[in-house]
TORPA-4810 file (N, C-alpha, C, O; in nm, 3 decimals):
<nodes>
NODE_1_-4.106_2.292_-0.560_-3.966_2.289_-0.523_-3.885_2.357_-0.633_-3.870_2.295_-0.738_X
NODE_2_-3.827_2.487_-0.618_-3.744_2.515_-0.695_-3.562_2.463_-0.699_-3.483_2.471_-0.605_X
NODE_3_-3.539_2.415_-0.828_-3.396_2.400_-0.890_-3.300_2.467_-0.843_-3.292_2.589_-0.858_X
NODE_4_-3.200_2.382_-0.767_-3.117_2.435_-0.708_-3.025_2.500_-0.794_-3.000_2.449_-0.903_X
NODE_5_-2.954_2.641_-0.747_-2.887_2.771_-0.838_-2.723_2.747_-0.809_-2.674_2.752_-0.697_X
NODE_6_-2.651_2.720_-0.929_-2.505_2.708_-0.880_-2.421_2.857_-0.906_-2.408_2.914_-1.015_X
NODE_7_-2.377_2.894_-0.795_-2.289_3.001_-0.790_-2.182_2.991_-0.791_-2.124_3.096_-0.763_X
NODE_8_-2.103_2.885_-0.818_-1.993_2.887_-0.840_-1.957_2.725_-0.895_-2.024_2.631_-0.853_X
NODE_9_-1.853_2.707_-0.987_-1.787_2.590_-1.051_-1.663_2.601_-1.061_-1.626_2.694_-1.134_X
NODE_10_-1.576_2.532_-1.009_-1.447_2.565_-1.042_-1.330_2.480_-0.997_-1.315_2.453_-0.877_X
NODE_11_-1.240_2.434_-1.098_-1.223_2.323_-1.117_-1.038_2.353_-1.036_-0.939_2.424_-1.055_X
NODE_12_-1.092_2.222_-0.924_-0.961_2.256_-0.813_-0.843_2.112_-0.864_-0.727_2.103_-0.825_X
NODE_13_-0.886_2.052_-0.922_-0.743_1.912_-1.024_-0.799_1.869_-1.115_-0.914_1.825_-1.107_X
NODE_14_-0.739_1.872_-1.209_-0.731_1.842_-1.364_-0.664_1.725_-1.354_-0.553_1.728_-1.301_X
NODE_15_-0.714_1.609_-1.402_-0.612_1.474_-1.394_-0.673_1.359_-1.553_-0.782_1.356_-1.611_X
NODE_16_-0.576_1.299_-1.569_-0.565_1.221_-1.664_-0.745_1.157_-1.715_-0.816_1.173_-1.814_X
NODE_17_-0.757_1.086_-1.593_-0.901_1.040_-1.612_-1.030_1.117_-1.567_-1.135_1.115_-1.632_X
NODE_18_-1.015_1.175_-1.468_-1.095_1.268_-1.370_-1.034_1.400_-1.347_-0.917_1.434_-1.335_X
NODE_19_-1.183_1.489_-1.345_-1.145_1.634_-1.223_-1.160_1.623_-1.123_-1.210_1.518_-1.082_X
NODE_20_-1.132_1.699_-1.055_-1.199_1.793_-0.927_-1.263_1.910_-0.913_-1.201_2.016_-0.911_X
NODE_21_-1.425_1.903_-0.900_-1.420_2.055_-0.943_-1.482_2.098_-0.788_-1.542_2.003_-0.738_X
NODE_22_-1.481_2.223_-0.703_-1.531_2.260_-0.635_-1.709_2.353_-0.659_-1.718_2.459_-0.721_X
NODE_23_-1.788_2.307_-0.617_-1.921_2.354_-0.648_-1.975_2.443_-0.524_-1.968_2.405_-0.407_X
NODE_24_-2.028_2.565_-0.565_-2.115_2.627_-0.451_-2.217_2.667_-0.527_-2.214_2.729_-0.633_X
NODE_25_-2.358_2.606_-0.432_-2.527_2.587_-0.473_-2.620_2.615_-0.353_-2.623_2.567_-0.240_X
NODE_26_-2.683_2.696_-0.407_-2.790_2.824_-0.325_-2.922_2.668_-0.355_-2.936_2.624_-0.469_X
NODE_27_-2.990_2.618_-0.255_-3.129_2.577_-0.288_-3.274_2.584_-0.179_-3.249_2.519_-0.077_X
NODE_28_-3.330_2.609_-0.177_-3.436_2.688_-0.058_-3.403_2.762_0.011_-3.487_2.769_0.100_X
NODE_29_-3.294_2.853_0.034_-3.231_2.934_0.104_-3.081_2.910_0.166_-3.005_2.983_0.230_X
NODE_30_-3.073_2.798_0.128_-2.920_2.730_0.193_-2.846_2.734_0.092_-2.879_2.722_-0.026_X
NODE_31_-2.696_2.759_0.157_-2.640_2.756_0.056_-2.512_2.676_0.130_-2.468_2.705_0.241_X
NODE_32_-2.455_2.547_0.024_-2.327_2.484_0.047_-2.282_2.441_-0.069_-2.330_2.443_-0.183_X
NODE_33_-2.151_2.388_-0.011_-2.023_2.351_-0.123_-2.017_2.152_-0.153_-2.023_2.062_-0.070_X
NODE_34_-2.007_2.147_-0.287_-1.988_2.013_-0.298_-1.830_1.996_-0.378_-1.801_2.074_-0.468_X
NODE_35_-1.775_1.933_-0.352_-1.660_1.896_-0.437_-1.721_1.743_-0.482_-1.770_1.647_-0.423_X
NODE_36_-1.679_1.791_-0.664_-1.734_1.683_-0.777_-1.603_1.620_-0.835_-1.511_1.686_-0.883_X
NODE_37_-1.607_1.498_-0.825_-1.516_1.404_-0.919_-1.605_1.376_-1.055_-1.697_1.294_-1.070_X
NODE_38_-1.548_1.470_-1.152_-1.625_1.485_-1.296_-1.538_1.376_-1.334_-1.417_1.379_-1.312_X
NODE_39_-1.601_1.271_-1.396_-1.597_1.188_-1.512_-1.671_1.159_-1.607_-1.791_1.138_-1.588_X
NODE_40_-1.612_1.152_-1.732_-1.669_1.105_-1.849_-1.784_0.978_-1.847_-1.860_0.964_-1.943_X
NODE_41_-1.788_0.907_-1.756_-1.874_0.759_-1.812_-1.792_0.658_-1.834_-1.674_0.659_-1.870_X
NODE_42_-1.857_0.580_-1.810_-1.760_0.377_-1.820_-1.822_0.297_-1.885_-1.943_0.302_-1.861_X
NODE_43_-1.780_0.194_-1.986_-1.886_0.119_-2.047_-1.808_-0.002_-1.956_-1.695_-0.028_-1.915_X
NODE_44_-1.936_-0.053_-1.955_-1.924_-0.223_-1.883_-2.005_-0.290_-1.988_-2.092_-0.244_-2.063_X
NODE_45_-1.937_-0.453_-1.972_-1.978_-0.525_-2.060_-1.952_-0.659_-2.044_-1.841_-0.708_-2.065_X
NODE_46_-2.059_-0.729_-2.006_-2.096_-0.877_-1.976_-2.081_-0.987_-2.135_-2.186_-1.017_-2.192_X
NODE_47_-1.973_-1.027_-2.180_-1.965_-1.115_-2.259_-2.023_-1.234_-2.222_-2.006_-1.280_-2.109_X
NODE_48_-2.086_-1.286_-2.300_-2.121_-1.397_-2.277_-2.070_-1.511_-2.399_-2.069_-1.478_-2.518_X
NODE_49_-2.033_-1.632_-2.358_-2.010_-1.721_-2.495_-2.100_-1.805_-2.552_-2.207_-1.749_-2.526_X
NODE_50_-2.125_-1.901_-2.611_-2.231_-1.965_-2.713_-2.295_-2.065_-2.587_-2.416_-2.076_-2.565_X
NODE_51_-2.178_-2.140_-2.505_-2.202_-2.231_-2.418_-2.276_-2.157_-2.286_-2.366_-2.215_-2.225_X
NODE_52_-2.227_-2.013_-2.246_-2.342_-1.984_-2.170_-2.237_-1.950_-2.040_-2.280_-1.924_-1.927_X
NODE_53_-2.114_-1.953_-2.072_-1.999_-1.889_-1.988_-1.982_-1.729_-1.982_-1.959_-1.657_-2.080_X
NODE_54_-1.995_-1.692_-1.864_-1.888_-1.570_-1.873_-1.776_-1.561_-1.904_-1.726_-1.672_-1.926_X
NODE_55_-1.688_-1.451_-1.920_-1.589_-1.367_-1.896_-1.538_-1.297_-1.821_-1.581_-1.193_-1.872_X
NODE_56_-1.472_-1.258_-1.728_-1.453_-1.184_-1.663_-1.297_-1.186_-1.622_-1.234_-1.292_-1.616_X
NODE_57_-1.250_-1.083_-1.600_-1.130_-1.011_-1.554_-1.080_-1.040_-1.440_-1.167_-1.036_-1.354_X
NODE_58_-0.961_-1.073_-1.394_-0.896_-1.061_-1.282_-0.808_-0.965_-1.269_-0.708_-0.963_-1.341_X
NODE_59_-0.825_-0.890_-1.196_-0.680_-0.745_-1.187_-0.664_-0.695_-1.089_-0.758_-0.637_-1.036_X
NODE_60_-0.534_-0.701_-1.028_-0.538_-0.571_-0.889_-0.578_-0.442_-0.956_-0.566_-0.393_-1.069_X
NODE_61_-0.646_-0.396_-0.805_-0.695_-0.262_-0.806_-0.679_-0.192_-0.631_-0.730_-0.217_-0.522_X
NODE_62_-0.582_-0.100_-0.683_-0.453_-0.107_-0.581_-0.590_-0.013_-0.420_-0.568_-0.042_-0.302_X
NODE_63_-0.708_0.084_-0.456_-0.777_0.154_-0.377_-0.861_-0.015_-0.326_-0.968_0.017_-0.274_X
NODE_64_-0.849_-0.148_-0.326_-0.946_-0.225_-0.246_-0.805_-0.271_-0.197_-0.806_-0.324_-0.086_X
NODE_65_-0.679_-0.261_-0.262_-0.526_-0.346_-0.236_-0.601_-0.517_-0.238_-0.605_-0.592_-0.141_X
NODE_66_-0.641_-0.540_-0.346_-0.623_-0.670_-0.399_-0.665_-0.698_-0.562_-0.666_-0.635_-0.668_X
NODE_67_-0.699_-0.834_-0.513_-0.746_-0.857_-0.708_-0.864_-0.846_-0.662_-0.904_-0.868_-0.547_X
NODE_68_-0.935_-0.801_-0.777_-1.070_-0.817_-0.801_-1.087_-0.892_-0.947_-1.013_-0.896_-1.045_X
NODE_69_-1.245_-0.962_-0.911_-1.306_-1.026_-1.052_-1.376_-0.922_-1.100_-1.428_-0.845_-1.019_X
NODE_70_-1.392_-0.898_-1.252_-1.496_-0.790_-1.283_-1.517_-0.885_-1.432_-1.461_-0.975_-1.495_X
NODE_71_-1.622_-0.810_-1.438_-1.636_-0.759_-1.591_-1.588_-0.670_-1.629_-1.565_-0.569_-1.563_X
NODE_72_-1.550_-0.696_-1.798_-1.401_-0.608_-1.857_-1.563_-0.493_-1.840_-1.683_-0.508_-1.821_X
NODE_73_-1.415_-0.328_-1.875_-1.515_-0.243_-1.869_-1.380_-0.122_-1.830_-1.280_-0.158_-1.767_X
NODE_74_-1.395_-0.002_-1.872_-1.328_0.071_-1.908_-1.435_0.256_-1.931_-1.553_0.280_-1.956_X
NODE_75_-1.318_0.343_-1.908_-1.345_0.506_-1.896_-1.363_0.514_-2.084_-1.322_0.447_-2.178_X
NODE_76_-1.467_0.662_-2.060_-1.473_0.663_-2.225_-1.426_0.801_-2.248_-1.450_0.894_-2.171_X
NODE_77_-1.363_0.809_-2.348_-1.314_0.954_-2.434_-1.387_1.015_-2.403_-1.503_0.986_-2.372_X
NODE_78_-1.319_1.144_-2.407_-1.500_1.291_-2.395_-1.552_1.280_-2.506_-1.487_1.288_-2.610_X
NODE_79_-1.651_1.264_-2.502_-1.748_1.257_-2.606_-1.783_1.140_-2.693_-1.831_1.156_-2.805_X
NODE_80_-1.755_1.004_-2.631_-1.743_0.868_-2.686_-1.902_0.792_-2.689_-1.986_0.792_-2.598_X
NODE_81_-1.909_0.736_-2.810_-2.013_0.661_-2.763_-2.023_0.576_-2.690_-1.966_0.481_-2.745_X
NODE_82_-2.075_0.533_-2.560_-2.077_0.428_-2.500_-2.069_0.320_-2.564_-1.971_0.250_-2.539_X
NODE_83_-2.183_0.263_-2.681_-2.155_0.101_-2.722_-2.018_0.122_-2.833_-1.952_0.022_-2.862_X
NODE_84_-1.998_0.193_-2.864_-1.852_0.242_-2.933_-1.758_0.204_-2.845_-1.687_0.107_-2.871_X
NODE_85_-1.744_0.278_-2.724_-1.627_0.207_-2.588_-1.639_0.079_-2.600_-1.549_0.015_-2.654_X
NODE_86_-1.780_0.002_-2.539_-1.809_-0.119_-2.531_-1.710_-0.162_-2.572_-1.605_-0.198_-2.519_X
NODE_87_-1.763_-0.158_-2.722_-1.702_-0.291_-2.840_-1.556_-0.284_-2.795_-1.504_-0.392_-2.769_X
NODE_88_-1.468_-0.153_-2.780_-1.314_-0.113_-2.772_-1.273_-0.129_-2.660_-1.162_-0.078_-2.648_X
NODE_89_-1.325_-0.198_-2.527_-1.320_-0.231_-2.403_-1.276_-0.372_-2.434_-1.163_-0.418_-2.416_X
NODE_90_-1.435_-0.466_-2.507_-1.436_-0.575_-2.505_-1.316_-0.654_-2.574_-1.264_-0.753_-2.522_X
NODE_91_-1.281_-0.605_-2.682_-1.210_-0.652_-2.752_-1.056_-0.647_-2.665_-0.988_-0.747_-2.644_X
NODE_92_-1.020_-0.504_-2.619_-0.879_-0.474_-2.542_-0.833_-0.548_-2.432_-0.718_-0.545_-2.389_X
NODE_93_-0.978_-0.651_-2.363_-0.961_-0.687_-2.253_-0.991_-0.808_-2.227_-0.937_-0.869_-2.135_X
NODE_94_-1.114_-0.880_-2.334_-1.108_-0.990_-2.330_-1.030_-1.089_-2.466_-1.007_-1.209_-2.481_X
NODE_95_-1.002_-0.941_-2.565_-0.984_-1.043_-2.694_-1.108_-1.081_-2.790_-1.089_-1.163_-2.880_X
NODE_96_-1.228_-1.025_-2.773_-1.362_-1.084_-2.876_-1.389_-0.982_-2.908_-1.355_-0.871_-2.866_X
NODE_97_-1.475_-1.027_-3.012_-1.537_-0.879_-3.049_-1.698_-0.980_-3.054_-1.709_-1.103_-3.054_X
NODE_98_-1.813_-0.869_-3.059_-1.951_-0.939_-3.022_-2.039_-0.898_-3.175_-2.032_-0.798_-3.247_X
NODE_99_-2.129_-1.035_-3.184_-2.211_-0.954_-3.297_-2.314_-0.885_-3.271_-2.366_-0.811_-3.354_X
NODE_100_-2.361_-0.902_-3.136_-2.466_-0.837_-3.068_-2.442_-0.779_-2.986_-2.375_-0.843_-2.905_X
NODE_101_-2.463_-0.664_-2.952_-2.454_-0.598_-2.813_-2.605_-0.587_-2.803_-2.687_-0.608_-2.893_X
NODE_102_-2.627_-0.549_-2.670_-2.763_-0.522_-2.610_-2.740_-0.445_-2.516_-2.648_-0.480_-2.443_X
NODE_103_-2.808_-0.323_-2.485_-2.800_-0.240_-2.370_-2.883_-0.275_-2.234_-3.005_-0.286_-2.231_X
NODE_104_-2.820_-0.286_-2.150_-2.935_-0.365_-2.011_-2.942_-0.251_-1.954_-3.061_-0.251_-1.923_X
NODE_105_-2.894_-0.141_-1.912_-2.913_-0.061_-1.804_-2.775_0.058_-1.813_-2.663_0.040_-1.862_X
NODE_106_-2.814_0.145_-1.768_-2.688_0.264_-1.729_-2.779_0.323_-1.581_-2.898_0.338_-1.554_X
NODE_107_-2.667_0.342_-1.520_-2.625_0.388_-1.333_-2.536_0.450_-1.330_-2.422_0.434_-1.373_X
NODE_108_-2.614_0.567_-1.250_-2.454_0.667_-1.145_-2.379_0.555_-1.076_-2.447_0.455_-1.053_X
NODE_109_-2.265_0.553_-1.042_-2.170_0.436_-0.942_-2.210_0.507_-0.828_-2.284_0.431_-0.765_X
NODE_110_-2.195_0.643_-0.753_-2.204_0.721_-0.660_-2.248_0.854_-0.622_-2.201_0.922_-0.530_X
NODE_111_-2.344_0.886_-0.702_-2.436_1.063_-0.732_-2.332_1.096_-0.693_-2.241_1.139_-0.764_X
NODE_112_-2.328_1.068_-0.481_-2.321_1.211_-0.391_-2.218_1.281_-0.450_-2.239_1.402_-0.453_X
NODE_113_-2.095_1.241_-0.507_-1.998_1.288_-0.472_-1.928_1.270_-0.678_-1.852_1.351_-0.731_X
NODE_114_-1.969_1.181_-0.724_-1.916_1.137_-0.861_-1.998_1.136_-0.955_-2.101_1.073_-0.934_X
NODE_115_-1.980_1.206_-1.095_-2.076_1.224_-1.215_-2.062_1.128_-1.261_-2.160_1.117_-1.333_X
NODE_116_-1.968_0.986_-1.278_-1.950_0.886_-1.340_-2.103_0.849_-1.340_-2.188_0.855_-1.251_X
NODE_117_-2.114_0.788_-1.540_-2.222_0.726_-1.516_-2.172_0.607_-1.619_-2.095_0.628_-1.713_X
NODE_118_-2.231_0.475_-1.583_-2.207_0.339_-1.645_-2.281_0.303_-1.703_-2.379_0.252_-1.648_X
NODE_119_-2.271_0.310_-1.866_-2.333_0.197_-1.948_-2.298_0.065_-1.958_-2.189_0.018_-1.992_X
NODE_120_-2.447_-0.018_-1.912_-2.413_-0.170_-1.919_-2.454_-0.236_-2.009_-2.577_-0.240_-2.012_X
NODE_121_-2.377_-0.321_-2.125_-2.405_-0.382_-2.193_-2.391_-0.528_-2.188_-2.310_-0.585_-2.114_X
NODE_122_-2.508_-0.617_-2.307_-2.481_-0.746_-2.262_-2.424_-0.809_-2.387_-2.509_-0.812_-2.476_X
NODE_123_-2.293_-0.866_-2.426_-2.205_-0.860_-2.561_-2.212_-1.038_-2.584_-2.174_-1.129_-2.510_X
NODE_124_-2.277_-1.042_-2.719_-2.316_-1.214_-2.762_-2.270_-1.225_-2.871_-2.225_-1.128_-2.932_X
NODE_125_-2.271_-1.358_-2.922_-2.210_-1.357_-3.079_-2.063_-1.384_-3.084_-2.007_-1.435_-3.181_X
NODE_126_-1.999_-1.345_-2.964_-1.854_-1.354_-2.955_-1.783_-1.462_-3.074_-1.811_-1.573_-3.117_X
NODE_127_-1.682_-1.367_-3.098_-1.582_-1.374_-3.226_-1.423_-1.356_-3.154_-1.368_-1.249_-3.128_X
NODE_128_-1.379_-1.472_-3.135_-1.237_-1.441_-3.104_-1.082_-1.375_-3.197_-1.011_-1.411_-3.291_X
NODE_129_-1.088_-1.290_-3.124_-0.939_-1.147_-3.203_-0.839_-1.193_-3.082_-0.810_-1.307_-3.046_X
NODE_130_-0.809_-1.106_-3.048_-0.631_-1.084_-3.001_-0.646_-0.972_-2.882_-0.662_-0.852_-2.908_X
NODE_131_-0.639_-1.025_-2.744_-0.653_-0.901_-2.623_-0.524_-0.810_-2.700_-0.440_-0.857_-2.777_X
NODE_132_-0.535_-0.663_-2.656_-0.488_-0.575_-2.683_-0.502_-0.461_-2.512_-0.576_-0.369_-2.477_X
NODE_133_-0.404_-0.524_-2.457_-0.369_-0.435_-2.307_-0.326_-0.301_-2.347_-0.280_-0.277_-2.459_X
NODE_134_-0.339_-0.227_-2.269_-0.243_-0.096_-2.263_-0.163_-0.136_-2.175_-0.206_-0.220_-2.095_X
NODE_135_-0.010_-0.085_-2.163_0.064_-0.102_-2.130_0.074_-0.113_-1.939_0.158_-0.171_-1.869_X
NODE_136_-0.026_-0.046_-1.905_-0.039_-0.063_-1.738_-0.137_-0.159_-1.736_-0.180_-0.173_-1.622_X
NODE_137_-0.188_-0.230_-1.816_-0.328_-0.296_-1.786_-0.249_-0.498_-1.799_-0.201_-0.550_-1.899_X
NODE_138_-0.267_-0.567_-1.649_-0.259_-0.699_-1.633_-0.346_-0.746_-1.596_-0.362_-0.748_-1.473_X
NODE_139_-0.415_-0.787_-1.656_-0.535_-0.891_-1.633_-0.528_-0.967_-1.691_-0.474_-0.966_-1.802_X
NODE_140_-0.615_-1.121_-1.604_-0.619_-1.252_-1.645_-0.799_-1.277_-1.653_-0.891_-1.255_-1.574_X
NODE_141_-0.790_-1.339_-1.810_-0.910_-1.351_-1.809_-0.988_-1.528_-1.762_-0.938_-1.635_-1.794_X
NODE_142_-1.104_-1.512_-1.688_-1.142_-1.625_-1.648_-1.287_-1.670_-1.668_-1.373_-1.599_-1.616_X
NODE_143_-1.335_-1.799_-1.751_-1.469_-1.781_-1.743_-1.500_-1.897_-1.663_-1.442_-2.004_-1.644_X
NODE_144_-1.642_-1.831_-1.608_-1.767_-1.893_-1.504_-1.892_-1.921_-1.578_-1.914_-1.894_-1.696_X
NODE_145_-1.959_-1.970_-1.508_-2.092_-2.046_-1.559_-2.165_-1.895_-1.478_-2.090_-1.810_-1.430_X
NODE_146_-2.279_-1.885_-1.473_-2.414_-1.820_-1.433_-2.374_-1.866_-1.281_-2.313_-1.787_-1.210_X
NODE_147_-2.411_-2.002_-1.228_-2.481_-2.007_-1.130_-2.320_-2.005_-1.047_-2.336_-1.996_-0.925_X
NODE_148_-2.213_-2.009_-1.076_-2.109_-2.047_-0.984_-2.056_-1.859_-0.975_-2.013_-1.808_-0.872_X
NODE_149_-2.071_-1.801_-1.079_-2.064_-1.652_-1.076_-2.139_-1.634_-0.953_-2.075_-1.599_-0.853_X
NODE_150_-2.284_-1.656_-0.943_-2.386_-1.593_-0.837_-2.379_-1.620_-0.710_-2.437_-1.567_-0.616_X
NODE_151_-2.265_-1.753_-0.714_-2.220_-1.823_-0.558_-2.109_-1.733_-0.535_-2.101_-1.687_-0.421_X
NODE_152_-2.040_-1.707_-0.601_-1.882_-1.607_-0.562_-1.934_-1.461_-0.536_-1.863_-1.374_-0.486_X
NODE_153_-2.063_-1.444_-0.574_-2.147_-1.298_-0.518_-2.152_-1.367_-0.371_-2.065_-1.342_-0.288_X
NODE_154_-2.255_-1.452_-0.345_-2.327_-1.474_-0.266_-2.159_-1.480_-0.148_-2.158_-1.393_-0.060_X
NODE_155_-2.072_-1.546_-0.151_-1.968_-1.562_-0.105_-1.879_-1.480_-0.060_-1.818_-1.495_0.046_X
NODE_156_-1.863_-1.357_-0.162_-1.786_-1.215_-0.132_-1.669_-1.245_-0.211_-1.566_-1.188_-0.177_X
NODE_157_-1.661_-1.350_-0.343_-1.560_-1.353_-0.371_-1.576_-1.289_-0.478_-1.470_-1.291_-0.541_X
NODE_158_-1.678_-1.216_-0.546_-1.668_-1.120_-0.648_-1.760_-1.014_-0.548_-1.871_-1.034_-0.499_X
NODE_159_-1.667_-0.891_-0.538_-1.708_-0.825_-0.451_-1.753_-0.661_-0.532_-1.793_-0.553_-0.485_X
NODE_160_-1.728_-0.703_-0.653_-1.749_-0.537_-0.774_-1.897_-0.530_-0.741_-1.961_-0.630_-0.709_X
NODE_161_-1.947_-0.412_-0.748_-2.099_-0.355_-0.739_-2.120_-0.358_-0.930_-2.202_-0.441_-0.969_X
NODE_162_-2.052_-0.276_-1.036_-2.088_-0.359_-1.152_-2.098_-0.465_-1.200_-2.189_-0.506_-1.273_X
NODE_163_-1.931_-0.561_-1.134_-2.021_-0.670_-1.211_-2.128_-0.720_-1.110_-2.224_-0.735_-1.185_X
NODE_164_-2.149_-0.737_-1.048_-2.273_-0.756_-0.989_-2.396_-0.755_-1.027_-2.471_-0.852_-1.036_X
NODE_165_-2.430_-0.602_-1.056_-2.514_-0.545_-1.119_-2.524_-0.641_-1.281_-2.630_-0.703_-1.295_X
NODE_166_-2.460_-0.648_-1.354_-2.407_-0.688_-1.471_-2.426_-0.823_-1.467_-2.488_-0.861_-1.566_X
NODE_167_-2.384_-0.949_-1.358_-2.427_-1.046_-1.372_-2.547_-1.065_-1.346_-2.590_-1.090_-1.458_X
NODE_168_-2.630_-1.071_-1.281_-2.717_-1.119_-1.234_-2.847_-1.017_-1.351_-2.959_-1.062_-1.375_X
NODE_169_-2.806_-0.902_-1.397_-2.939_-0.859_-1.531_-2.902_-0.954_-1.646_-2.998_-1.001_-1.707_X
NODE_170_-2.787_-0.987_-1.682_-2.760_-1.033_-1.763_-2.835_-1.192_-1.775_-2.916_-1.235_-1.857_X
NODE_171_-2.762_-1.264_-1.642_-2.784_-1.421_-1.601_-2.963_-1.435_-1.621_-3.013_-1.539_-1.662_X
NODE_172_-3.035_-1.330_-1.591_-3.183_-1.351_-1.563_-3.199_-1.373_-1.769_-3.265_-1.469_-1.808_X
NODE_173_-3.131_-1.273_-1.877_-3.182_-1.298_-1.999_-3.182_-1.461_-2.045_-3.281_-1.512_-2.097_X
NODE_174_-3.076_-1.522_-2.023_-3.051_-1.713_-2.033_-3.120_-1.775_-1.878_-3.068_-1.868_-1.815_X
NODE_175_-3.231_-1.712_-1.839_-3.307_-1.803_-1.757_-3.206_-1.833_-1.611_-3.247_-1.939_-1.566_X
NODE_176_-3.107_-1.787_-1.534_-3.039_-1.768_-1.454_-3.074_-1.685_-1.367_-3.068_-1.563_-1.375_X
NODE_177_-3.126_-1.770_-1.253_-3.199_-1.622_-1.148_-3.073_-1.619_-0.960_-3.036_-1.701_-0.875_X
NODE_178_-3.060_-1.503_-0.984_-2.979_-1.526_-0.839_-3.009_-1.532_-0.687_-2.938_-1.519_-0.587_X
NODE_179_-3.171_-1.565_-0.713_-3.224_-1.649_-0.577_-3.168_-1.779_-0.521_-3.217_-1.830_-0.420_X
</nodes>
């Protein structure tokens, strides 16, 4: 199978967090157009506390038009280190800073169409600082146990595909399985 050949790149919106770029790619003889939402990468990050609680975020997020629960987690600078974001996520959003991070996993959110890719980390040790919002950012932070997190999956009341992802790799390291 030969590597598909791009003949064209070219970038149709330039925006704060994301592009748009328009793509045309020649591969076994076909040739079509993809339009790419280029992003930098997201660090996500599952705090956990001594007692064995989550963290997690409450915030509207106006493309589902409601609140969602997440895990804090945030876009990274061009050229940022992911556990670098982490730590500057964790701290901005929940207020801690961690003595441990651990890396569980990184995922595309959506190939077809989005380069976003998510580093997931699992943040222990927690040290309480001072949330530090940006000025558009309202969130309320709320913590859950493991197994009442995995019922609000099971329920649809945490409906994020990261934290999702994020609880339940995480919940399995403290013996928490979401069977």
């Amino acid at each position: 199978m030969m590597n598909p050949v791009i003949i064209k790149h070219e970038t149709i919106y330039k925006g704060k967090i994301f592009d748009v770029t328009l793509v045309a790619i020649q591969e076994g003889g076909a040739f079509y157009e993809r339009e790419i939402v280029e992003h930098p990468g997201s660090a996500v990050i599952v705090p956990v506390f001594a007692d064995k609680t989550v963290a997690l975020v409450k915030q509207y997020r106006h493309p589902a038009q409601k609140y969602l629960l997440e895990v804090p987690a945030g876009s990274l600078a061009q050229g940022e280190n992911a556990e670098a974001g982490a730590r500057r996520e964790l701290e901005e959003e929940i207020g801690v800073q961690a003595g441990k991070f651990e890396k569980l996993t990184e995922f595309y959110v959506s190939p077809g169409f989005l380069s976003e890719k998510m580093y997931l980390f699992l943040a222990t040790e927690l040290i309480e600082t001072k949330q530090n919002l940006e000025a558009d950012e309202f969130v309320s932070v709320e913590r859950l146990t493991f197994p009442n997190a995995f019922e609000m999956i099971r329920t649809g009341e945490i409906e994020d595909a990261k934290t999702t992802v994020g609880l339940i790799l995480a919940g399995a390291r403290f013996g928490f399985s979401y069977e």
